[in-house]
C-alpha positions in Angstrom: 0.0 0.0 0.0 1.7 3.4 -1.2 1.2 5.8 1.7 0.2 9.8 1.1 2.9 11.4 2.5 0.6 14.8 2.3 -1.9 12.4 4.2 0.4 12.0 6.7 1.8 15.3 7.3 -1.6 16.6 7.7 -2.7 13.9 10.3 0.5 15.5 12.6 -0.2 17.7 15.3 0.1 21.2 14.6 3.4 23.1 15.7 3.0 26.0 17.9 5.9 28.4 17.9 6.7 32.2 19.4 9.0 34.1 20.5 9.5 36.0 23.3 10.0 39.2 21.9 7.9 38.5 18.8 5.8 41.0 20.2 8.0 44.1 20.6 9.7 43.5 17.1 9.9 47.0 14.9 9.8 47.0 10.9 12.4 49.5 9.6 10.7 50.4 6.8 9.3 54.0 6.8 6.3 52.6 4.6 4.2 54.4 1.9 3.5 58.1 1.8 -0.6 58.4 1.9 -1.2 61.2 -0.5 -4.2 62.7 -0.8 -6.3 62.2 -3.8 -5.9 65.2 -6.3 -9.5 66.0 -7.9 -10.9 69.3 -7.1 -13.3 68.2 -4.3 -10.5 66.4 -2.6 -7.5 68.9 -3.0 -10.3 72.4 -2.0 -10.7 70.4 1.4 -7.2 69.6 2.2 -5.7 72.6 0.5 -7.5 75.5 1.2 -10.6 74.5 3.7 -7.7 72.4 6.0 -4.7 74.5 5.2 -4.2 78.0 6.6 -0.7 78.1 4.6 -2.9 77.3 1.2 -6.4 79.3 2.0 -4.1 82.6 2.8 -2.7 82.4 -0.6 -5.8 81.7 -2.6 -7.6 84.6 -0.6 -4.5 87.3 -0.8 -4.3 86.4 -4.9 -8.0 86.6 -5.3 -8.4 89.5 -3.5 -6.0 91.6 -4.6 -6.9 91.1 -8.2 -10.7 91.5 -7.7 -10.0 94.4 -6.5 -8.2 95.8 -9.4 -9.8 98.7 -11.4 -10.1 98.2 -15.1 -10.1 100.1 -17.9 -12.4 99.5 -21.1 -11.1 101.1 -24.0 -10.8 100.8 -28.4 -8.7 102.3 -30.5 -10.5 105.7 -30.8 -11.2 106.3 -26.6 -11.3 105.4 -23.1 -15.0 104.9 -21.7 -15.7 106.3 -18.6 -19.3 104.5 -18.9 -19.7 101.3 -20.8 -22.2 98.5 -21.2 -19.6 96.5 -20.2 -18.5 98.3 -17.6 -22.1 98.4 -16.1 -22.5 94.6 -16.4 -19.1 93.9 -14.5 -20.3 96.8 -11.7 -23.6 95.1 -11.3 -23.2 91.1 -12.7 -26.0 89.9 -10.8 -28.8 90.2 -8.3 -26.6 88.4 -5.7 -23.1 89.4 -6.5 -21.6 92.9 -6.6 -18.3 93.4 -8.6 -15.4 92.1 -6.3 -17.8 88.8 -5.1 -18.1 87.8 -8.7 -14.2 88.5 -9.6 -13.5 86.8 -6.2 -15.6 83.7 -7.0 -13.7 83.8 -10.5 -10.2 84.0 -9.4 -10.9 81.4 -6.7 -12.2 78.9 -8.9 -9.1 79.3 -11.4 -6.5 78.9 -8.2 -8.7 76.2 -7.0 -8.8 74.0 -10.2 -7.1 75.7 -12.9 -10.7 76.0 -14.4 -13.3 79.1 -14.2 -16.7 79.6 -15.7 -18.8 82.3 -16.0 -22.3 81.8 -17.7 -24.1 84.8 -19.9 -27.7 85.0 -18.4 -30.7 86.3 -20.9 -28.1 87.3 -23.9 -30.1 85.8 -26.7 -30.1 89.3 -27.8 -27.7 92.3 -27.1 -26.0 92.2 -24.2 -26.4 89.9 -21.4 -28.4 91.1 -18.4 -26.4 88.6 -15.9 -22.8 86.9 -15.3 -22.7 84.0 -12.5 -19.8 82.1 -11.5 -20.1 78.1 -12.1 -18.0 75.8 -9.7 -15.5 74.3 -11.4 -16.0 70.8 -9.8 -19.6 70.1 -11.6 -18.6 71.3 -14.7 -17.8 69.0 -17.6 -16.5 69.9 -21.0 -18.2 67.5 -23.9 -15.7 67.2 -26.8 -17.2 67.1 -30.5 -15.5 65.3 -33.2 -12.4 67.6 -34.0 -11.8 67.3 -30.5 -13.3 70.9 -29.5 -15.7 71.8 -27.1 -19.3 71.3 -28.3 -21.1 71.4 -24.8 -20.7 71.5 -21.1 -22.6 69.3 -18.6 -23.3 71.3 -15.5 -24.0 68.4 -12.8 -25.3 68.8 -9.3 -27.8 66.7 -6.8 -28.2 64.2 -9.9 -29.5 66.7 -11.9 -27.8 67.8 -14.8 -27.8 70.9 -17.0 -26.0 71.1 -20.8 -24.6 74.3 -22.4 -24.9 74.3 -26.0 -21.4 76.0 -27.2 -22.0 75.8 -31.4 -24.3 78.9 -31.8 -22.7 82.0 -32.3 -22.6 83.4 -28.8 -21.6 80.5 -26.6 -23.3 81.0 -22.9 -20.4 79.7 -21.0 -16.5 81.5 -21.0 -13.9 78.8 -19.9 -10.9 80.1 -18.8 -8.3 77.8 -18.3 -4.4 78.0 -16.9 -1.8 76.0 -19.4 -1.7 72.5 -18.8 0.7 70.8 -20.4 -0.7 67.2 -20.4 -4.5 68.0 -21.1 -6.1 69.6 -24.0 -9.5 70.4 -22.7 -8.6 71.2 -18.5 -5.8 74.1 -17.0 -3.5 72.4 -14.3 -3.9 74.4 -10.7 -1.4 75.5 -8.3 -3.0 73.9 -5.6 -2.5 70.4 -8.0 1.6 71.8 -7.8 1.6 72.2 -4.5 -0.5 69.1 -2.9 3.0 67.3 -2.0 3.6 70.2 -0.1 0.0 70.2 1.5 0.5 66.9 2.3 3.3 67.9 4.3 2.1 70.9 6.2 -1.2 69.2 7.1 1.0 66.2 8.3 3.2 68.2 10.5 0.1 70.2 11.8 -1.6 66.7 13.2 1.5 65.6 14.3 2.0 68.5 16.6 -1.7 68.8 17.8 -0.8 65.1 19.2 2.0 66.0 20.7 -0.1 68.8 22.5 -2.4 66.3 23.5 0.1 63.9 25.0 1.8 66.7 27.4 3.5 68.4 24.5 6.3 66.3 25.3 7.8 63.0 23.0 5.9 59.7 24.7 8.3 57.1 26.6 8.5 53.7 27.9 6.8 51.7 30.6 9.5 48.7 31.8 7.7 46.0 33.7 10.2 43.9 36.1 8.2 41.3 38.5 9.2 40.2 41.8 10.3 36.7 40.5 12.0 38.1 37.2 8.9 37.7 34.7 8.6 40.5 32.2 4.9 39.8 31.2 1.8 41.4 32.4 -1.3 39.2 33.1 -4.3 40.4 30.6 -6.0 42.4 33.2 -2.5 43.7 34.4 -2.0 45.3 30.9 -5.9 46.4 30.6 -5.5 48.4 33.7 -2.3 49.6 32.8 -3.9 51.4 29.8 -7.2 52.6 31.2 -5.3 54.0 33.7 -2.8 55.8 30.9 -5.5 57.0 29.1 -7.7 58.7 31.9 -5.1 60.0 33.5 -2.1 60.1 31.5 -3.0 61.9 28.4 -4.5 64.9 26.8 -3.7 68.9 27.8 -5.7 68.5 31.2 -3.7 66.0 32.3 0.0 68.0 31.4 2.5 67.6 34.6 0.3 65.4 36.3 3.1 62.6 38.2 2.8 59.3 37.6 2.4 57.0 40.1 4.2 53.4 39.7 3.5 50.2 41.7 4.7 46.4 41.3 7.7 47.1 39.5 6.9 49.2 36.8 9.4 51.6 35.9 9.4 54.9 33.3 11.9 55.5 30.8 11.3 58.7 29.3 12.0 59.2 25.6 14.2 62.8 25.0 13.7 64.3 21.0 15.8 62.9 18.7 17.7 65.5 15.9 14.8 64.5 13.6 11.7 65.7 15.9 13.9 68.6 16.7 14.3 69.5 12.5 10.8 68.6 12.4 9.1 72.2 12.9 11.8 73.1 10.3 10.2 70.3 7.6 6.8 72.2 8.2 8.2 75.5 7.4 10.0 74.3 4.6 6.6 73.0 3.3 4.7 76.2 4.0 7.3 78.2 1.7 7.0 75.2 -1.0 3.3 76.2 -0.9 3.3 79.8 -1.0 5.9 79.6 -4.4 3.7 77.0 -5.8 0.8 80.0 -5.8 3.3 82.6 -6.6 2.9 84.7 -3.0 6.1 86.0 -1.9 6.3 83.9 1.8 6.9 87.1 3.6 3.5 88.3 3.0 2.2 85.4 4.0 4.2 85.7 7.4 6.3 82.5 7.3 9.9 83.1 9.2 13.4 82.9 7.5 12.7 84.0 4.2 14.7 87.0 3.2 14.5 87.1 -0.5 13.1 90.6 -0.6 15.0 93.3 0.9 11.4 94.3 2.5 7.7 94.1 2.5 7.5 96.7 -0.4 9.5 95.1 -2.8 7.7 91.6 -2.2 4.2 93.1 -2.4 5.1 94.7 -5.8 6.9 92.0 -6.6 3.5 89.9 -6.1 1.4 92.1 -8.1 3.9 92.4 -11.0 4.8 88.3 -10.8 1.3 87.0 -9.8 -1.8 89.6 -9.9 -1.6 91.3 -12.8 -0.6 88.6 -15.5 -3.9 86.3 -13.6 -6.1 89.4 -14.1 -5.0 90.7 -17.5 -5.6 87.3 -18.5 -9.1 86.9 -17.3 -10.1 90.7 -18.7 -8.9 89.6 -21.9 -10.8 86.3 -21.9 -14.1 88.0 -20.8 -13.8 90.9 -23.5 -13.2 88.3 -25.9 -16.7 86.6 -24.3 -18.4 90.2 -24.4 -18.0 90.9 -27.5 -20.0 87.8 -28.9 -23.1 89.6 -27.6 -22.5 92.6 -29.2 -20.4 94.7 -26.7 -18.0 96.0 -29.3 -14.1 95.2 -29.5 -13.1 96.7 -26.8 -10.3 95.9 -24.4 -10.5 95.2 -21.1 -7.0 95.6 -18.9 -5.6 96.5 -15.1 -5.6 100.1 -14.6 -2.1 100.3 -13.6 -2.2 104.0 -12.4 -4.4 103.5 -9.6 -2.9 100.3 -8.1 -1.3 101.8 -4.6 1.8 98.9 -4.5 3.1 100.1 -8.2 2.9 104.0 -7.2 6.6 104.6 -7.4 7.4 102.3 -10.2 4.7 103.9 -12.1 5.6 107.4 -11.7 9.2 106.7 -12.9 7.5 105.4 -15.7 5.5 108.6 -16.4 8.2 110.8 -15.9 10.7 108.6 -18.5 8.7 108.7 -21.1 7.2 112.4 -20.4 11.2 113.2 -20.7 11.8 111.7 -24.0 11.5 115.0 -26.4 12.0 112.6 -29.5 8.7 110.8 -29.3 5.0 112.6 -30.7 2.6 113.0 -28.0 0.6 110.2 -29.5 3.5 107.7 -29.6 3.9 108.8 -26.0 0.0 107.8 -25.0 1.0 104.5 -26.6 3.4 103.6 -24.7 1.1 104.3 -21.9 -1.5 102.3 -22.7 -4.0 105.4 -23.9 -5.9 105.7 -26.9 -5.2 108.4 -29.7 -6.2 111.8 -29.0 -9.6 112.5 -30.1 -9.6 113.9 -33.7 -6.0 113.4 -34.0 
């Protein structure tokens, strides 16, 4: 008879084998990093409704440019009153001029995506503007790959823009993305590493708080008759006992009190947790380049690449506000004008923008000073019209 030698190892009793510090061993690995997801929903909530670093940076940018005066002008003048410039003073019922331009700005920082829908423009002029959220909006592409439609999507409901007639009731403005033809890339997508990081480091020293503010330690358990192992009920008081009265910021300085050969080996910071506040801050100023806000604006400590709070703030409106809002005024006079607004141009009036007083006033005076140049060449370079009947 040919025996099963599978038969037999099976019929065996089982083996039963541990160690005794099996349960103290450490892995060395660090692990993975858990990133947060980047879509829109995701990356608003940990970047700028869970970030202080990241929602100080959207709001100074969005801000700042909202509250830029523009100028609408053609070829032949500069308006002091436009239909355009009475739309944009009065969008809608519910908006006012800087809400709407704040909503806009914050939507393109957010996502790298803004819309704003034409209300009641079937003919002339349209008698509303409303920002749409970025993260319900869908582009539909058409056959040569360009917009023919955009699905507007909220509480299962869903709403379709019909971009082939001639006036299109949704403006998308987009920032460049290199890998996607339809959707801008965001700063906030940039920066989420960073994020990541900063939020991190945030939880990691609200814990801390709540454990004394001080690193945890060890508890070494010696018995009378040399045993280093707790009974179950041993080790379940042990820890009620930590938690109630051990932990959290009411229970800071409290002593501890040690029976039955328990002993306390405090843990001192290592170099890493003492770098560690320095990681944070490191992450904070990856956050504020990624939006394009000089970090001393933003208040974080040991930057000194401006010489002082002037030069960064017009360094921020020359490197960050003004190309984001001439590119937006361009986009919506570009929208405008499919309604019959006229080709106008909509543009940042530089003159009235407190941070570039100086700067501008050198500029006024150079060119004022140059006798070779017609006064027309000279309202050129200024940005001006032609005079009147010239």
């Amino acid at each position: 008879m040919k025996i099963n030698p599978f038969r037999r190892a099976a019929a065996r009793a089982p083996e039963a084998k541990a160690s005794a510090t099996g349960a103290v061993i450490a892995w060395a690995g660090a692990g993975r990093a858990a990133w947060t997801p980047r879509d829109t929903v995701s990356l608003t909530k940990t970047g700028f409704s869970g970030n202080p670093v990241g929602f100080r940076a959207i709001k100074l940018i969005a801000e700042a440019a909202a509250a830029l005066p523009l100028t609408c002008q053609d070829a032949a003048r500069r308006y002091d009153t436009h239909p355009v410039l009475a739309l944009l003073a009065r969008p809608n019922p519910g908006q006012g001029r800087a809400e709407l331009f704040e909503a806009l700005y914050g939507q393109l920082l957010l996502s790298g995506n803004a819309y704003l829908e034409a209300v009641g423009g079937e003919i002339g002029m349209p008698l509303e503007l409303h920002v749409l959220r970025s993260d319900r909006m869908r582009l539909v592409p058409g056959a040569d790959g360009w917009p023919v439609a955009y699905d507007y999507a909220v509480g299962g409901r869903k709403h379709r823009f019909d971009m082939t007639g001639a006036a299109p009731p949704v403006c998308h403005i987009k920032s460049f993305h290199p890998q996607d033809d339809h959707y801008g890339l965001s700063p906030m997508q940039a920066a989420a590493a960073a994020l990541d990081v900063h939020n991190a480091a945030s939880r990691w020293s609200k814990a801390l708080l709540d454990n004394a503010a001080r690193p945890s330690g060890a508890i070494v358990y010696r018995g009378a008759d040399g045993q280093g192992t707790l009974s179950e009920e041993q080790y379940a008081r042990l820890q009620d006992e930590m938690l109630s009265y051990h932990q959290g910021a009411a229970n800071a300085g409290r002593p501890m009190l040690l029976e039955g050969g328990l002993d306390w080996k405090p843990m001192g910071f290592s170099p890493s947790d003492m770098e560690f506040q320095e990681t944070k801050a490191a992450a904070a100023r990856e956050i504020a380049v990624a939006f394009g806000v000089p970090p001393m604006l933003l208040g974080i400590p040991g930057d000194a690449t401006y010489a002082n709070y002037q030069e960064a703030n017009r360094a921020f409106y020359r490197l960050t506000v003004l190309p984001l809002a001439a590119k937006v005024a361009g986009a919506m006079a570009a929208f405008l004008a499919r309604f019959g607004a006229g080709e106008v141009e909509l543009a940042p009036d530089l003159d009235r923008v407190p941070a570039l007083a100086a700067e501008r006033e050198a500029h006024w005076r150079r060119i004022a000073a140059a006798d070779f140049l017609s006064e027309d060449e000279k309202r050129t370079l200024l940005g001006l019209p032609k005079r009147v009947g010239a």
